[in-house]
PAZAKE-581767 format. One record per residue: residue in three letters; x, y, z of N, C-alpha, C in turn. Coordinates in pm, 1 decimal. Example, Ala and Ser with C-alpha at 12.3 -4.5 7.8 and 13.67 -1.06 7.14 Angstrom:
residues 2
  residu      n_xx      n_yy      n_zz     ca_xx     ca_yy     ca_zz      c_xx      c_yy      c_zz
     ALA    1319.0    -569.0     780.0    1230.0    -450.0     780.0    1320.0    -330.0     780.0
     SER    1285.0    -225.0     708.0    1367.0    -106.0     714.0    1290.0       3.0     787.0
END
This chain:
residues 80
  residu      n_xx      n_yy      n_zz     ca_xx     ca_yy     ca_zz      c_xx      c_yy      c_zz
     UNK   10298.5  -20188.7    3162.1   10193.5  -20282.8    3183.0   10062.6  -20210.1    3216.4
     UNK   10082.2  -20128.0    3308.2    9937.6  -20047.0    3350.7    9914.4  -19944.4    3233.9
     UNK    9991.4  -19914.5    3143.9    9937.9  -19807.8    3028.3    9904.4  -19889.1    2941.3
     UNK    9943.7  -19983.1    2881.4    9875.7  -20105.1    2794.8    9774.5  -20186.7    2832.2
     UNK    9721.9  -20201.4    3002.0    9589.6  -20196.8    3017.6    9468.3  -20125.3    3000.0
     UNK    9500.5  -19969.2    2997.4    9455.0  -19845.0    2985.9    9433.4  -19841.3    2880.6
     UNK    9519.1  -19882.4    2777.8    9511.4  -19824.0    2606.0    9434.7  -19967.3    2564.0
     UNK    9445.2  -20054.2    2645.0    9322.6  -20132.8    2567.6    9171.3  -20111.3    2617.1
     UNK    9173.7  -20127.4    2753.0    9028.5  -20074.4    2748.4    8983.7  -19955.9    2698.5
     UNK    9040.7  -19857.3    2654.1    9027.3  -19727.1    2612.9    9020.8  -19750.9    2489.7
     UNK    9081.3  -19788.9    2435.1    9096.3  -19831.5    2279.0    9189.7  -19748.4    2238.4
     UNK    9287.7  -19684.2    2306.4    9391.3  -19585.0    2270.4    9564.6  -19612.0    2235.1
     UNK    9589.2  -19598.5    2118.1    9731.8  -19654.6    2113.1    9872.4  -19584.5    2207.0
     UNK    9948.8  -19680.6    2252.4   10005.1  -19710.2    2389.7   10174.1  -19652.4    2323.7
     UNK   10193.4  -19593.3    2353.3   10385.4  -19579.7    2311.4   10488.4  -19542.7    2424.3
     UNK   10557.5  -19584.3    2424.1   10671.4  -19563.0    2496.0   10790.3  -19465.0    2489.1
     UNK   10726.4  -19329.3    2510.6   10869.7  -19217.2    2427.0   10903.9  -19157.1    2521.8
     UNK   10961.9  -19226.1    2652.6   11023.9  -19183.9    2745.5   11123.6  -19279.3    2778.5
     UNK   11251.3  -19255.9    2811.8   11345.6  -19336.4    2861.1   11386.7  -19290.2    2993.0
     UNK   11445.2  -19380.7    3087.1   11485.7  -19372.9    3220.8   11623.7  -19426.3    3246.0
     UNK   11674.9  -19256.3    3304.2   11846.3  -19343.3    3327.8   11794.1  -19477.1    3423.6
     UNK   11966.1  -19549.7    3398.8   11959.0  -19690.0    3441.8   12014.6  -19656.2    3589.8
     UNK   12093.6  -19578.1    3629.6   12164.7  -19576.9    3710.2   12061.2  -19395.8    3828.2
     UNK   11939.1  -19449.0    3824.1   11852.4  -19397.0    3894.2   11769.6  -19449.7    3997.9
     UNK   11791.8  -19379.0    4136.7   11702.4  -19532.2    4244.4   11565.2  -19482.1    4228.1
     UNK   11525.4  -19670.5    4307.3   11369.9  -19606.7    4323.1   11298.1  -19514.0    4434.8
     UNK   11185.9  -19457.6    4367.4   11157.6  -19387.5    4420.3   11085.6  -19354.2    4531.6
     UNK   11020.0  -19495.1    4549.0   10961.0  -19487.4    4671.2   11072.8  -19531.7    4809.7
     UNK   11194.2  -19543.1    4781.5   11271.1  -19593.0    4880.6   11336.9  -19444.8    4964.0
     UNK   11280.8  -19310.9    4917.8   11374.8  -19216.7    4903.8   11272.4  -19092.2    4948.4
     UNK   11326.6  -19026.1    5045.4   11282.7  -18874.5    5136.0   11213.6  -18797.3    4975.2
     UNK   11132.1  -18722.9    5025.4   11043.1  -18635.5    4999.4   11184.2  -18526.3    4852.1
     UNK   11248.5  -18497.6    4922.6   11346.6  -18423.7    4888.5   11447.9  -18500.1    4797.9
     UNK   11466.7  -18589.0    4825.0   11580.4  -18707.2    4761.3   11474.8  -18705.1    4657.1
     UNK   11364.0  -18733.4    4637.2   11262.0  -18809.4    4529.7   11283.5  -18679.0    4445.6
     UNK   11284.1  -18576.0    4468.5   11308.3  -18416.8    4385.4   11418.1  -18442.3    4320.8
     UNK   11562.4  -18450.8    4381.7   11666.0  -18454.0    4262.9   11676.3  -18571.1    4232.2
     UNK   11651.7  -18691.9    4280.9   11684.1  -18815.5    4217.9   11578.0  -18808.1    4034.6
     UNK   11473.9  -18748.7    4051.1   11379.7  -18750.0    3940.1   11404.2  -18623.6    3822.5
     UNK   11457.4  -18523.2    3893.5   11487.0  -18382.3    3836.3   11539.1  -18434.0    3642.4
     UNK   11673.4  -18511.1    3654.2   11714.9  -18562.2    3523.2   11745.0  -18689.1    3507.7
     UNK   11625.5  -18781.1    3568.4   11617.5  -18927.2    3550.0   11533.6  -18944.0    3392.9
     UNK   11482.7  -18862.1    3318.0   11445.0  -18880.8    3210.2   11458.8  -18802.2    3081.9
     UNK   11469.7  -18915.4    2966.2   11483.9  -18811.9    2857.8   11386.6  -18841.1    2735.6
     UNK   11366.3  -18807.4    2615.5   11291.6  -18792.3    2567.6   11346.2  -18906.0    2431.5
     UNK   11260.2  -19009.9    2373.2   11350.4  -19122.5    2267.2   11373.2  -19050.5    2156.1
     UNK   11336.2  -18959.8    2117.0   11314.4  -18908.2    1994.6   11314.4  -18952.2    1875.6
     UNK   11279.0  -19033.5    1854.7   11178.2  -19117.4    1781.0   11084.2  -19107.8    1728.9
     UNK   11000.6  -18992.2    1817.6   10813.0  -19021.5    1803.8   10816.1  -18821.2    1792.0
     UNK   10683.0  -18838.4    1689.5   10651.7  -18654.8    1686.9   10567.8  -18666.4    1794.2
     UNK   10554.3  -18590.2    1834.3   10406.0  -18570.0    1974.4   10401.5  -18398.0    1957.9
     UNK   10421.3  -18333.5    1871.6   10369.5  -18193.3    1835.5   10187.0  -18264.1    1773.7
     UNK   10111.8  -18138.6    1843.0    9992.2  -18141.1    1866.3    9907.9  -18251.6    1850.1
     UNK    9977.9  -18328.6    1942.9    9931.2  -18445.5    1998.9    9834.3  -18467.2    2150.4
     UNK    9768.8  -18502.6    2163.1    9741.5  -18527.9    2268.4    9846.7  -18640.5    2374.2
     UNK    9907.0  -18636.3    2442.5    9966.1  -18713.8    2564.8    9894.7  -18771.0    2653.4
     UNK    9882.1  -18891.5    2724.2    9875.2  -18921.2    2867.7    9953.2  -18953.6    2910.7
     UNK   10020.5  -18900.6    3025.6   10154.1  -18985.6    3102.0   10047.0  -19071.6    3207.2
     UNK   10142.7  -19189.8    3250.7   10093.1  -19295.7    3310.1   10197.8  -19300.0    3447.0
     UNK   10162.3  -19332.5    3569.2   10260.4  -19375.6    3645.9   10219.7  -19458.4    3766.0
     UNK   10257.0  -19547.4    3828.2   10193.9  -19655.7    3876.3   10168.3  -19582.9    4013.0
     UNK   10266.0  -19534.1    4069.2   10224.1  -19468.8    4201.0   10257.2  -19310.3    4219.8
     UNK   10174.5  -19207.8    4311.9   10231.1  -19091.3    4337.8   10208.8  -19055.7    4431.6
     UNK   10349.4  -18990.4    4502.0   10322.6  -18951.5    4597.4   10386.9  -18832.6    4607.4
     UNK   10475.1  -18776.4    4572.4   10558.1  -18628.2    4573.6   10516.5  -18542.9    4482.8
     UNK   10488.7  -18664.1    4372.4   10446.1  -18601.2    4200.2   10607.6  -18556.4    4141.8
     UNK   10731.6  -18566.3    4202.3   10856.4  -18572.3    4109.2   10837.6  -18623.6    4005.3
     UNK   10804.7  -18760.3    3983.0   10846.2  -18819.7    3878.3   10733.1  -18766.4    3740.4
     UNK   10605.8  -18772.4    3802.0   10521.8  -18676.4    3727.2   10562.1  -18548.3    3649.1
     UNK   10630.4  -18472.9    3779.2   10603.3  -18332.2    3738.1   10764.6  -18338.0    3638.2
     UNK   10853.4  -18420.3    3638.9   11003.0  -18413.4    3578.2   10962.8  -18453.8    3415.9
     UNK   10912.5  -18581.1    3402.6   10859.6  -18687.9    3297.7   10777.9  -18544.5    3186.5
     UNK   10728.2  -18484.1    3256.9   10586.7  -18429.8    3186.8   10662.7  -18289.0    3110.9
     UNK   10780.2  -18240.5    3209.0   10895.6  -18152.9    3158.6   10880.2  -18162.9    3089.3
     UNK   10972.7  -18314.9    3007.9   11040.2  -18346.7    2927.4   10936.3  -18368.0    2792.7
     UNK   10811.1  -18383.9    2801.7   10753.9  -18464.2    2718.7   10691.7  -18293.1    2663.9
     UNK   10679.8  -18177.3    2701.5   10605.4  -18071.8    2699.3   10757.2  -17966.7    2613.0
     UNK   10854.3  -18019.5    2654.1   11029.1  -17955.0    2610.6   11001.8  -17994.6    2428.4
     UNK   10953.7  -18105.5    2373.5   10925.7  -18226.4    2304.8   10824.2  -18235.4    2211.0
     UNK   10767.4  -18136.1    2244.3   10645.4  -18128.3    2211.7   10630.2  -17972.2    2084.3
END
């Protein structure tokens, strides 16, 4: 929702080529440290989409450890 607000006022097209295990808690409920491995391999890549020399923006509604950032961005850079 907040990246499809972004990609419209921006005028930038919006995709979704990240998936999230299901059986992953959230993250703001969870220690500094917990938020590290709970995020470490909560994501994988759809493979679906090329994103070789692409430009990326990852989007994320809140940060505070930067796990989910710094795990997500892994994956999307592994992908790339």
């Amino acid at each position: 929702m907040l990246a499809n607000c972004l990609g419209s006022k921006l005028n930038i097209e919006v995709k979704d080529i990240l998936n999230k295990e299901l059986n992953v808690a959230t993250q703001s409920t969870l220690s500094e440290i917990d938020r590290i491995i709970n995020a470490k391999n909560a994501f994988y890549f759809k493979g679906d989409f090329d994103i070789k020399n692409k430009k990326v923006i990852l989007v994320d509604d809140i940060l505070t450890t930067g796990s989910t950032i710094r795990f997500a961005s892994k994956i999307l850079k592994e992908n790339s």
